[in-house]
PDB file of N, CA, C and O in Angstrom, chain B, residues numbered from 101:
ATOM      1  N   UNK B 101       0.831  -1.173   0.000  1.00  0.00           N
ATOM      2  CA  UNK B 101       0.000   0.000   0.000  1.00  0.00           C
ATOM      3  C   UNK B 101       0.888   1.253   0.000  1.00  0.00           C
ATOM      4  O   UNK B 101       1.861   1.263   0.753  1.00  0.00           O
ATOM      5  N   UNK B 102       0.633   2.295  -0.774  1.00  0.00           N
ATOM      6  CA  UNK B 102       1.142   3.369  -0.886  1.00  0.00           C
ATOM      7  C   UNK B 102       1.210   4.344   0.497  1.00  0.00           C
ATOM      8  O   UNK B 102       0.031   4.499   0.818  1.00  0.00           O
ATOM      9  N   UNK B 103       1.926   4.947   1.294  1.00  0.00           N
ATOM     10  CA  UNK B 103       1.826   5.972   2.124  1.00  0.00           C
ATOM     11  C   UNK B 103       2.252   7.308   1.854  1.00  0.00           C
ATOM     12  O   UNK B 103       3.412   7.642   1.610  1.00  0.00           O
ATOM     13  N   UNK B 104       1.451   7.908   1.899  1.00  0.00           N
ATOM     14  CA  UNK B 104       1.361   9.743   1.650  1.00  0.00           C
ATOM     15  C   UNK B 104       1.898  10.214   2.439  1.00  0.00           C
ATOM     16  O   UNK B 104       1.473  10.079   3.587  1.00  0.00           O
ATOM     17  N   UNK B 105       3.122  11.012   2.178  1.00  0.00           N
ATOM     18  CA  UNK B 105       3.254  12.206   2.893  1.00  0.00           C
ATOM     19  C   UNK B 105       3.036  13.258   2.488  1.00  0.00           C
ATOM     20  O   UNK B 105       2.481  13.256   1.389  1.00  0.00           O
ATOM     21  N   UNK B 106       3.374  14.828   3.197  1.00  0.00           N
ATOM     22  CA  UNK B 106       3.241  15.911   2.591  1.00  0.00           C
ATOM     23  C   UNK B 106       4.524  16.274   1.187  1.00  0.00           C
ATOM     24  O   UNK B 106       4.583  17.326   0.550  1.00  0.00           O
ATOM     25  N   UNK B 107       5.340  15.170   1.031  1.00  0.00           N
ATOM     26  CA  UNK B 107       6.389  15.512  -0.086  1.00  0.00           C
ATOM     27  C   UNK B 107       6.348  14.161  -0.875  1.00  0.00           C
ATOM     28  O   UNK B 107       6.585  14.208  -2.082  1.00  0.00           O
ATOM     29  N   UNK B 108       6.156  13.348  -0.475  1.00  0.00           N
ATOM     30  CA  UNK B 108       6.195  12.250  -1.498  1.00  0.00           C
ATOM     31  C   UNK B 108       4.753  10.977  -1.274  1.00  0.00           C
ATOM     32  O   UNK B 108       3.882  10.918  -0.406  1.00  0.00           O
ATOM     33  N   UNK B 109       5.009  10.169  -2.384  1.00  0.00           N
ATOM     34  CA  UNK B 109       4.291   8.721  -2.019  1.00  0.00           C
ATOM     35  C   UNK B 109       5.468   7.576  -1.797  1.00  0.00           C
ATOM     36  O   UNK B 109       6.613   7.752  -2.213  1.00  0.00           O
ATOM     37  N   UNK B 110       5.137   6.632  -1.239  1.00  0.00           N
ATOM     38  CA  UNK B 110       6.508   5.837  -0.794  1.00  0.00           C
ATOM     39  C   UNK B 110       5.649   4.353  -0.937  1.00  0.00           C
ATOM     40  O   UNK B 110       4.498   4.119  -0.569  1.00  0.00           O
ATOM     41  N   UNK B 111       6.275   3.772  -1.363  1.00  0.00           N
ATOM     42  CA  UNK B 111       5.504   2.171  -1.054  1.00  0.00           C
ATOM     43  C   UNK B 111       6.793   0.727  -1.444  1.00  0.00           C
ATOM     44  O   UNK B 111       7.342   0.578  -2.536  1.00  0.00           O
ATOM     45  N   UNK B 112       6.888   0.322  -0.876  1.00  0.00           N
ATOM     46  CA  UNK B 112       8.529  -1.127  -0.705  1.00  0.00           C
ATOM     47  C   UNK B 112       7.584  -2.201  -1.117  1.00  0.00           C
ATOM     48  O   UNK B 112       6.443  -2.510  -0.773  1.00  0.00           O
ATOM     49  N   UNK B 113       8.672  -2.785  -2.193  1.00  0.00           N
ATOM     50  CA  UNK B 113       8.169  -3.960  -2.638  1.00  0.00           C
ATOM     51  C   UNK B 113       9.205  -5.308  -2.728  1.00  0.00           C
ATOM     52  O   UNK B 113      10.327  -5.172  -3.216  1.00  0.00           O
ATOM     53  N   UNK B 114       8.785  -6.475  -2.271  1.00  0.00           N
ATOM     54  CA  UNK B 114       9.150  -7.128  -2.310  1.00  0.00           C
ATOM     55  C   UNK B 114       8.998  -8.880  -3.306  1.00  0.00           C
ATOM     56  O   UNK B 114       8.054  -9.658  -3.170  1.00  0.00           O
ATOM     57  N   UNK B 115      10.170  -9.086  -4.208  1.00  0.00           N
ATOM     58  CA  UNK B 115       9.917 -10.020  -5.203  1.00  0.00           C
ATOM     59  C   UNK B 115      10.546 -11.596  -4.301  1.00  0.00           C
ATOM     60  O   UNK B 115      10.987 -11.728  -3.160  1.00  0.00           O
ATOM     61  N   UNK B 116      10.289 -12.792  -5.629  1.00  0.00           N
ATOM     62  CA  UNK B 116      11.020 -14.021  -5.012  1.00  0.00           C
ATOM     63  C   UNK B 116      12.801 -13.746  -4.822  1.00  0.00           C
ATOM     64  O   UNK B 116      13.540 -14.131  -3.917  1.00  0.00           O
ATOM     65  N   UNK B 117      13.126 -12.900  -6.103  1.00  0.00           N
ATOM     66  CA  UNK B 117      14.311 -13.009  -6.190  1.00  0.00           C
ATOM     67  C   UNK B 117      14.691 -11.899  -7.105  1.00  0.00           C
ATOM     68  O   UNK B 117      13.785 -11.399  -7.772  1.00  0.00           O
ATOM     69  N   UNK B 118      16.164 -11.346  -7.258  1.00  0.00           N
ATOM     70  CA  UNK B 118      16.092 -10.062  -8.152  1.00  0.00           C
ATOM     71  C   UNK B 118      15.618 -10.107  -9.283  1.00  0.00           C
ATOM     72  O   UNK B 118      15.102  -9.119  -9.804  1.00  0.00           O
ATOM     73  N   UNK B 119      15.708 -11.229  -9.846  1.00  0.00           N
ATOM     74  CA  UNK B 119      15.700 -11.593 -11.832  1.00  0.00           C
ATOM     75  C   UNK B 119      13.637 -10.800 -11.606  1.00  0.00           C
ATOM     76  O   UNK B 119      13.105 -10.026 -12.402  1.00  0.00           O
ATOM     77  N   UNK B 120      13.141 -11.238 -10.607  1.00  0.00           N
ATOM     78  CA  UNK B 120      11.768 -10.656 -10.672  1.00  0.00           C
ATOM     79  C   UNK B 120      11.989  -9.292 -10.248  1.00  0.00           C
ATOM     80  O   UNK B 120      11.304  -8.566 -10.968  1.00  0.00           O
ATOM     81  N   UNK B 121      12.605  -8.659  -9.446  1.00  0.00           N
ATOM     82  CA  UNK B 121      12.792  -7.456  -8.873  1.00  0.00           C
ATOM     83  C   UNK B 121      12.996  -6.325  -9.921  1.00  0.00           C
ATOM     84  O   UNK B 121      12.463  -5.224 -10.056  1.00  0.00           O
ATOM     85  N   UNK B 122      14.221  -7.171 -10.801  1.00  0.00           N
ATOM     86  CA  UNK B 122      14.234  -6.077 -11.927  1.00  0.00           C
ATOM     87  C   UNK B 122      13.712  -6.526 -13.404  1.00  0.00           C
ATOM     88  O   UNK B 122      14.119  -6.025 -14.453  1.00  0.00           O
ATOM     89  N   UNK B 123      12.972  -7.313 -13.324  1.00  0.00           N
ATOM     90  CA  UNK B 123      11.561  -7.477 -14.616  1.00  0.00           C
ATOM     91  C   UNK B 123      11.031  -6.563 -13.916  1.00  0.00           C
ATOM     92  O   UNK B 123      11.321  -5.583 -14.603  1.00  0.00           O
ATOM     93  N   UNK B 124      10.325  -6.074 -12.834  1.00  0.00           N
ATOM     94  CA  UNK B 124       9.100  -4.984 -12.493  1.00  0.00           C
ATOM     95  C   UNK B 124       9.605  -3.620 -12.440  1.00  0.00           C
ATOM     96  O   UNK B 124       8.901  -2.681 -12.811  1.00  0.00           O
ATOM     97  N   UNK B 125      11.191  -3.408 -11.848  1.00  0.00           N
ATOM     98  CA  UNK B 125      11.615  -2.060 -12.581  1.00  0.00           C
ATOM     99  C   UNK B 125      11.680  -1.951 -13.880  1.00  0.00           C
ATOM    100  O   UNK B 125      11.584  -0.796 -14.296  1.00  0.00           O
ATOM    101  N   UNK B 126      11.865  -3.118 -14.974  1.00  0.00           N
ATOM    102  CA  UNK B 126      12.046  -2.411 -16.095  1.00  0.00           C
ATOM    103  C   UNK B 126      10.918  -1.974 -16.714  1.00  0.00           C
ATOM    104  O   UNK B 126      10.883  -1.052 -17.529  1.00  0.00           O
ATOM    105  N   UNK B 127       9.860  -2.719 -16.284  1.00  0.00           N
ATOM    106  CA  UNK B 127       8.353  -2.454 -16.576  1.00  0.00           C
ATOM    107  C   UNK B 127       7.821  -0.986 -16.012  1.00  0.00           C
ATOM    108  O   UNK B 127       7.042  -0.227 -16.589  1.00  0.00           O
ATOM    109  N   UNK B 128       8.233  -0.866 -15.180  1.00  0.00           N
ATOM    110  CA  UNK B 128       7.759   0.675 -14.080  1.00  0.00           C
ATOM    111  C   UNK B 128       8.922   1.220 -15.116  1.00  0.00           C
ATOM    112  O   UNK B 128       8.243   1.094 -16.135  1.00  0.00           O
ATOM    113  N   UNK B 129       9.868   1.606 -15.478  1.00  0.00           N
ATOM    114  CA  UNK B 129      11.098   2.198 -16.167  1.00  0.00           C
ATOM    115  C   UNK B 129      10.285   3.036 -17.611  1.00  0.00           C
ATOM    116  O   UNK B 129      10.302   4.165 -18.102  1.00  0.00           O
ATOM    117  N   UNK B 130       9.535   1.566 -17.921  1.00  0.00           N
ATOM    118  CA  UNK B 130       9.170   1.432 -19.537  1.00  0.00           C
ATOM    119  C   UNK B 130       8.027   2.630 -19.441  1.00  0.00           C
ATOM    120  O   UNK B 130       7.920   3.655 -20.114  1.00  0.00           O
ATOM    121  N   UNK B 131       7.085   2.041 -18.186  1.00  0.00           N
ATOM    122  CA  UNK B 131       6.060   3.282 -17.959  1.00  0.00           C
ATOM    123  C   UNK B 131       5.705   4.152 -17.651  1.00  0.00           C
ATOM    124  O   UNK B 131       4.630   4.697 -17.898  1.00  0.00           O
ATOM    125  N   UNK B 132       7.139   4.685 -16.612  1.00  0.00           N
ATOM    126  CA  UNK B 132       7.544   6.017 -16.382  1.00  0.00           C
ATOM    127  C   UNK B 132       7.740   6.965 -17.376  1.00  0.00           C
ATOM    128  O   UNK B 132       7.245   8.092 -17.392  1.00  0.00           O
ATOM    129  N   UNK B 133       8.858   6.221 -18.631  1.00  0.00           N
ATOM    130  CA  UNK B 133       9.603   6.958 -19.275  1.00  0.00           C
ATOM    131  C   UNK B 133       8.078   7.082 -20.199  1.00  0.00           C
ATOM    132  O   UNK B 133       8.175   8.305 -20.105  1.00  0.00           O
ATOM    133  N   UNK B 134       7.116   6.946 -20.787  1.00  0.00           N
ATOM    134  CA  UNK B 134       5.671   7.036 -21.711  1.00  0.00           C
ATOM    135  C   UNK B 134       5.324   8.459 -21.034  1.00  0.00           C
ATOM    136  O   UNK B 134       5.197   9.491 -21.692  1.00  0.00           O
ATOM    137  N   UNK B 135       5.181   8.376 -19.573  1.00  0.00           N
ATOM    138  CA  UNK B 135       4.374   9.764 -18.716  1.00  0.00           C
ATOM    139  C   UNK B 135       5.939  10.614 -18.833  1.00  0.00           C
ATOM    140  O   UNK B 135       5.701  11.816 -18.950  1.00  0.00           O
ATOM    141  N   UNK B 136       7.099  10.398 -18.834  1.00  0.00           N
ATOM    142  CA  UNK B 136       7.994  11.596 -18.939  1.00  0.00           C
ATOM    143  C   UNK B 136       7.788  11.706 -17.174  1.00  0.00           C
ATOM    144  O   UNK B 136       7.239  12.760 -16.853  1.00  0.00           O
ATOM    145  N   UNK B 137       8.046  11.040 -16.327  1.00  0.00           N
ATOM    146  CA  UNK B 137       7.561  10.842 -14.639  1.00  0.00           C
ATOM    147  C   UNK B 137       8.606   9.885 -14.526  1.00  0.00           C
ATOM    148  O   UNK B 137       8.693   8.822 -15.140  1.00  0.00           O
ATOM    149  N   UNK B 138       9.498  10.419 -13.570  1.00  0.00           N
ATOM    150  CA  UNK B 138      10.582   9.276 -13.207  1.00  0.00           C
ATOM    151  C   UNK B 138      10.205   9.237 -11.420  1.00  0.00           C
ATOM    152  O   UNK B 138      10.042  10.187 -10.654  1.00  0.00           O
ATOM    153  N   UNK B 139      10.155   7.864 -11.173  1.00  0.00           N
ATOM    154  CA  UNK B 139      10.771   7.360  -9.957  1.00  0.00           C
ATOM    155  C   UNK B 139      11.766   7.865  -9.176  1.00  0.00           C
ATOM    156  O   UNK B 139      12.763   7.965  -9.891  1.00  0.00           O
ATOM    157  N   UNK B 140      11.936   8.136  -8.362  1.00  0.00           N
ATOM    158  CA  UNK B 140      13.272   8.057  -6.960  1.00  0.00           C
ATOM    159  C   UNK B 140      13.304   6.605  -6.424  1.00  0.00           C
ATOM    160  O   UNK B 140      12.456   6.297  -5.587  1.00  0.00           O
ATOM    161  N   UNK B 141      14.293   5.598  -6.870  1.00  0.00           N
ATOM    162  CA  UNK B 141      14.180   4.365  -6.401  1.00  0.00           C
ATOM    163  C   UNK B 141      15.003   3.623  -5.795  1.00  0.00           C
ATOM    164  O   UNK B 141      15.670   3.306  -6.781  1.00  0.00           O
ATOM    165  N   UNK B 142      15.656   2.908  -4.655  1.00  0.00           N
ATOM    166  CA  UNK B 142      16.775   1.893  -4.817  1.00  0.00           C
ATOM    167  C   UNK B 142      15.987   0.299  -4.858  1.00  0.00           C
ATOM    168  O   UNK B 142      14.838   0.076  -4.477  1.00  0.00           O
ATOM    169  N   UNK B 143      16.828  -0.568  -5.354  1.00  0.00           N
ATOM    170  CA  UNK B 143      16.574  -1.922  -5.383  1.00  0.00           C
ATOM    171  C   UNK B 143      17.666  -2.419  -4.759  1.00  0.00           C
ATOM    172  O   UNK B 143      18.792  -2.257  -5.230  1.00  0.00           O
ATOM    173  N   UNK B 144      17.408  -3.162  -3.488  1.00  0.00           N
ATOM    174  CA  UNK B 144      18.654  -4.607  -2.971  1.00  0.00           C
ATOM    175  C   UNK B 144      18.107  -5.663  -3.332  1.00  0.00           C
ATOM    176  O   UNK B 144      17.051  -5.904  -2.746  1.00  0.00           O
ATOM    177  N   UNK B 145      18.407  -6.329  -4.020  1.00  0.00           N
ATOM    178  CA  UNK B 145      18.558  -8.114  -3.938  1.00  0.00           C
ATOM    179  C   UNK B 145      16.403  -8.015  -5.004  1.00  0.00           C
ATOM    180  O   UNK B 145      15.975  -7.814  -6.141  1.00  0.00           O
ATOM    181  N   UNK B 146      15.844  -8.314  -3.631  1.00  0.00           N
ATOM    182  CA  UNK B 146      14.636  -8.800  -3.986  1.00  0.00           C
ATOM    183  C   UNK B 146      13.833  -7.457  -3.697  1.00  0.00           C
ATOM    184  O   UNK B 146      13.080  -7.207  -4.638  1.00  0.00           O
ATOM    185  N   UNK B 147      13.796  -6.885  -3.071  1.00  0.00           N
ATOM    186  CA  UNK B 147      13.625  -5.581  -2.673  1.00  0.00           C
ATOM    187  C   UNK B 147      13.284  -4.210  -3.421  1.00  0.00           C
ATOM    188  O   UNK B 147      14.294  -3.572  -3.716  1.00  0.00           O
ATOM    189  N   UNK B 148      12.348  -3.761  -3.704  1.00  0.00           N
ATOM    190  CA  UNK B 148      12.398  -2.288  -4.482  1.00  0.00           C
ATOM    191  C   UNK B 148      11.296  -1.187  -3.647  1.00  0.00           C
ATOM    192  O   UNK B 148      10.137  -1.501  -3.374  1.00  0.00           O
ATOM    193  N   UNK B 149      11.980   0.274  -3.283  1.00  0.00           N
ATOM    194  CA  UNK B 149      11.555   1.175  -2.374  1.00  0.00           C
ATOM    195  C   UNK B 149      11.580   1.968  -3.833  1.00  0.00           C
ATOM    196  O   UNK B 149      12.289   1.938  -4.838  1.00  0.00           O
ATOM    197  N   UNK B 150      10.174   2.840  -3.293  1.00  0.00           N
ATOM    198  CA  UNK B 150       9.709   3.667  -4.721  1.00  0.00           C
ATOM    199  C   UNK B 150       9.232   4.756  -4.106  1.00  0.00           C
ATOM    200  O   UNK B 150       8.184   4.566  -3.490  1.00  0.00           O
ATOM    201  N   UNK B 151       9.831   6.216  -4.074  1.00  0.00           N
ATOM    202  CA  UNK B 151       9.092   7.301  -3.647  1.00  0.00           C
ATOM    203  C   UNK B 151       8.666   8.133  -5.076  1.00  0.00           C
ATOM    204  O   UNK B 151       9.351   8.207  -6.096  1.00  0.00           O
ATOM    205  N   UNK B 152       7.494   8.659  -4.865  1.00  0.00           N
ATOM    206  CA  UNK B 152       6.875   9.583  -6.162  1.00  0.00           C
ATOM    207  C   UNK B 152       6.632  10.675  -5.475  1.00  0.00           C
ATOM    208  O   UNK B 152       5.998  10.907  -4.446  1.00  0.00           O
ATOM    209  N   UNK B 153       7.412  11.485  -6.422  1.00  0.00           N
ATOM    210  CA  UNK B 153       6.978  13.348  -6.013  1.00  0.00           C
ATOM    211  C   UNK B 153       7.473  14.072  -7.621  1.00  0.00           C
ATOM    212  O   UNK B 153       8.239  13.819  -8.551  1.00  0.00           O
ATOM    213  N   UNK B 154       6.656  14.922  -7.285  1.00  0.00           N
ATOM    214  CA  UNK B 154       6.767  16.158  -8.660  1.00  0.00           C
ATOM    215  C   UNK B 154       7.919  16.591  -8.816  1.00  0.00           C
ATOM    216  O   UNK B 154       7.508  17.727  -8.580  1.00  0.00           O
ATOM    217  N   UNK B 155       9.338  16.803  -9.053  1.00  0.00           N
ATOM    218  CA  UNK B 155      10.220  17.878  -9.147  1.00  0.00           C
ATOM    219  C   UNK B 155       9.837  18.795  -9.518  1.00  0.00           C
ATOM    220  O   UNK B 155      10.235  19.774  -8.885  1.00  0.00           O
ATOM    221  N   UNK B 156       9.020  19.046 -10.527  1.00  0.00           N
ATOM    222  CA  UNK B 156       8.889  21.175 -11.010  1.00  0.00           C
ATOM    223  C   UNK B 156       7.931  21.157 -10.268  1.00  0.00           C
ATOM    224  O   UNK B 156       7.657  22.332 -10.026  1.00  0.00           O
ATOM    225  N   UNK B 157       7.248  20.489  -9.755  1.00  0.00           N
ATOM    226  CA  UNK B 157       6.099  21.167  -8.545  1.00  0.00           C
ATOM    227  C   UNK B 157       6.446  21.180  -7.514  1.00  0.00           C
ATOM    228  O   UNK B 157       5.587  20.825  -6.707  1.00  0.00           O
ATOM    229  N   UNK B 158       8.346  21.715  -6.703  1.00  0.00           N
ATOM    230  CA  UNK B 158       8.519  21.777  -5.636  1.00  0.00           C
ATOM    231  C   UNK B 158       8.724  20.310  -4.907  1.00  0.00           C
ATOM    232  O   UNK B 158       8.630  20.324  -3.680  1.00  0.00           O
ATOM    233  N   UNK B 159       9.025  18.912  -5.615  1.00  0.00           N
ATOM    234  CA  UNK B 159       9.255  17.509  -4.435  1.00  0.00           C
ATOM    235  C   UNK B 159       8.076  17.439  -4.019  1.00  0.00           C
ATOM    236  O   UNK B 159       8.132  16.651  -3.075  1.00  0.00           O
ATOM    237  N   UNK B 160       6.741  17.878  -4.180  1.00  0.00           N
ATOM    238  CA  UNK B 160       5.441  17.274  -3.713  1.00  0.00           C
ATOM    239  C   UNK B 160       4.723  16.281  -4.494  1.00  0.00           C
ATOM    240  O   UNK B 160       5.329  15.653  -5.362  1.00  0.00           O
ATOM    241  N   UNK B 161       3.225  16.035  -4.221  1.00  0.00           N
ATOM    242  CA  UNK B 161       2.701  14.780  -4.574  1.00  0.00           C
ATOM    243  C   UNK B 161       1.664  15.392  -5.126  1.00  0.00           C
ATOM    244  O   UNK B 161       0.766  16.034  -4.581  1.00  0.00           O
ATOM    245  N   UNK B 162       1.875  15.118  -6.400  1.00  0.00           N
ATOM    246  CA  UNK B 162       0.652  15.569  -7.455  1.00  0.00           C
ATOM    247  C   UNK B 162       0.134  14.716  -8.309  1.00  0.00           C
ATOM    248  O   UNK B 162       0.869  13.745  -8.489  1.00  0.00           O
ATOM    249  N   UNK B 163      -1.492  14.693  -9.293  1.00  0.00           N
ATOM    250  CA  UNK B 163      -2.205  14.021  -9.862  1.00  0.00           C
ATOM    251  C   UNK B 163      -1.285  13.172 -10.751  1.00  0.00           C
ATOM    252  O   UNK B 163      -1.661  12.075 -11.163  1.00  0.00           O
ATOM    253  N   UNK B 164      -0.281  13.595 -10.996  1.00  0.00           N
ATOM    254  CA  UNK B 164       1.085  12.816 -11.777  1.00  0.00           C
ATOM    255  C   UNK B 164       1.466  11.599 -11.117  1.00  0.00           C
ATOM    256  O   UNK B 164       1.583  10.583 -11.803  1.00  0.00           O
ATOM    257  N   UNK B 165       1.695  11.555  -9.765  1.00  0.00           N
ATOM    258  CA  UNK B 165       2.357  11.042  -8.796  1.00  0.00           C
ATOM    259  C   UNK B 165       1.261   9.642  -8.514  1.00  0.00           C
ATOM    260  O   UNK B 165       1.638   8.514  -8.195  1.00  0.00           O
ATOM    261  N   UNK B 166       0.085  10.008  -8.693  1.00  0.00           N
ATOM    262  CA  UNK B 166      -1.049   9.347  -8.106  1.00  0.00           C
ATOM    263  C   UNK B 166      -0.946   8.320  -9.617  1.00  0.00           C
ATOM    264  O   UNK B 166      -0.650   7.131  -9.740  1.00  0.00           O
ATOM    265  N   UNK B 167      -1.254   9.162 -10.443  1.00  0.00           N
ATOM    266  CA  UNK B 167      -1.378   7.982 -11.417  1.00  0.00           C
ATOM    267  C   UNK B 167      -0.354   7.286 -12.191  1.00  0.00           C
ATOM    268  O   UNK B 167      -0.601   6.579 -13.168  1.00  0.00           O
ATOM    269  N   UNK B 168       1.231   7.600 -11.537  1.00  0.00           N
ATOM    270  CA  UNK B 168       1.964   6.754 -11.691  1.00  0.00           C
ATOM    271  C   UNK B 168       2.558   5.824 -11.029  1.00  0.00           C
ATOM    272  O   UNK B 168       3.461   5.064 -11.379  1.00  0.00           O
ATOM    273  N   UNK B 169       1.438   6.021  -9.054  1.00  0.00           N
ATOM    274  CA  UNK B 169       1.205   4.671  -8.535  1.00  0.00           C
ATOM    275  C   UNK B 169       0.139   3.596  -8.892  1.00  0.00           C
ATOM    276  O   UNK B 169       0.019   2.447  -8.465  1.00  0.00           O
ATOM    277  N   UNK B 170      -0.694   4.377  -9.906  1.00  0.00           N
ATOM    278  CA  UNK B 170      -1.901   3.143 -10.183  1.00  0.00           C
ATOM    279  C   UNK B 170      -1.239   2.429 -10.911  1.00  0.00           C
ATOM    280  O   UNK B 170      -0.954   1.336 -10.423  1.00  0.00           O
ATOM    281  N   UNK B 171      -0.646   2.767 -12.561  1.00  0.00           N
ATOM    282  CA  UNK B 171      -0.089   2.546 -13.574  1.00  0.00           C
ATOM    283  C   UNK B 171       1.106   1.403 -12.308  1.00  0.00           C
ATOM    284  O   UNK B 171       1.268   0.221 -12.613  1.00  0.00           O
ATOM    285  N   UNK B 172       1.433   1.675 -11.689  1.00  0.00           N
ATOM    286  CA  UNK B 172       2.931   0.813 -10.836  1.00  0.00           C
ATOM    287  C   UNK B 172       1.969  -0.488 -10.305  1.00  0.00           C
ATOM    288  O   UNK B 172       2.130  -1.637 -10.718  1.00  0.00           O
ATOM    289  N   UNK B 173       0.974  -0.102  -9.343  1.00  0.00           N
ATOM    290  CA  UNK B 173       0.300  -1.180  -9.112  1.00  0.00           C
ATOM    291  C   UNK B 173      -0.121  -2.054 -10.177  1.00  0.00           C
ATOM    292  O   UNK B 173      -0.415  -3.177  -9.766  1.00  0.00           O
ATOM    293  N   UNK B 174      -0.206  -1.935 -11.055  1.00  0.00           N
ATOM    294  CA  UNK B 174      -1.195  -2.705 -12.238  1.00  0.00           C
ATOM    295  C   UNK B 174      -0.435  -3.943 -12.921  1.00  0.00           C
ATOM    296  O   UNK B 174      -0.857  -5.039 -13.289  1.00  0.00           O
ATOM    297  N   UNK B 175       1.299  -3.154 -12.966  1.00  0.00           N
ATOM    298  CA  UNK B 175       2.086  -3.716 -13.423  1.00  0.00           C
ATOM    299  C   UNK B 175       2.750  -5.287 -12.562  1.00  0.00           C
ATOM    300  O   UNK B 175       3.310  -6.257 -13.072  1.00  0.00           O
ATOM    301  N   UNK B 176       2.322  -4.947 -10.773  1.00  0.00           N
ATOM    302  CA  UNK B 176       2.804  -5.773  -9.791  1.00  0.00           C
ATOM    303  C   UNK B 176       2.224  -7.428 -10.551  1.00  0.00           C
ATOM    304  O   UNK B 176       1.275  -7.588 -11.318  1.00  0.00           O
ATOM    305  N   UNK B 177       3.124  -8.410 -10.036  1.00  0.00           N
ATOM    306  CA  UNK B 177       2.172  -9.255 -10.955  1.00  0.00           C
ATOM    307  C   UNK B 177       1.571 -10.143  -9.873  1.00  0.00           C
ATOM    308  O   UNK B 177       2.198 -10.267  -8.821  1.00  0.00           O
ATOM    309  N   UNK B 178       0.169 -10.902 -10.076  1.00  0.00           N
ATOM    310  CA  UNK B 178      -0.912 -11.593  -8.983  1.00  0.00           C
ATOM    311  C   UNK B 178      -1.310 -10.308  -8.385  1.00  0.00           C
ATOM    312  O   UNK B 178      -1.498 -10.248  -7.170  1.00  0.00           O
ATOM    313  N   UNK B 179      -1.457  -9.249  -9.161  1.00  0.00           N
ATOM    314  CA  UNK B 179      -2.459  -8.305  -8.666  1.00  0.00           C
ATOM    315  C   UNK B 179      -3.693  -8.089  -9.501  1.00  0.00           C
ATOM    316  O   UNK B 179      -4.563  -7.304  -9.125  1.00  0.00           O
TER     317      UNK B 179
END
């Protein structure tokens, strides 16, 4: 589940193993780069932490932000 703050959205995900970890970044990568909306991300191992915020709107959380956590969820797979 996504958590809101007043500067970003943040939500950690966890795969079986990296080879899945980074199939779902390249997929979030593929669908970022379509909206011109990049991620703030690190990945360890199985692991991927994803914060969304606007840069030209000041590092906050805008209608951009929102629908490039739906578009992220959609992509999760057994969702």
């Amino acid at each position: 589940m996504w958590q809101e703050t007043e500067r970003h959205l943040y939500r950690a995900f966890t795969f079986q193993n990296f080879r899945e970890a980074f199939a779902f970044m390249t997929n979030v990568a593929l669908a970022a780069e379509k909206m011109d909306h990049h991620p703030t991300w690190t990945n360890t191992w199985n692991k991927v932490d994803i914060w969304l915020s606007t840069h030209s709107a000041g590092n906050t959380v805008t209608k951009k932000d929102r629908e490039l956590a739906l578009i992220i969820d959609k992509i999760l797979p057994n969702t």
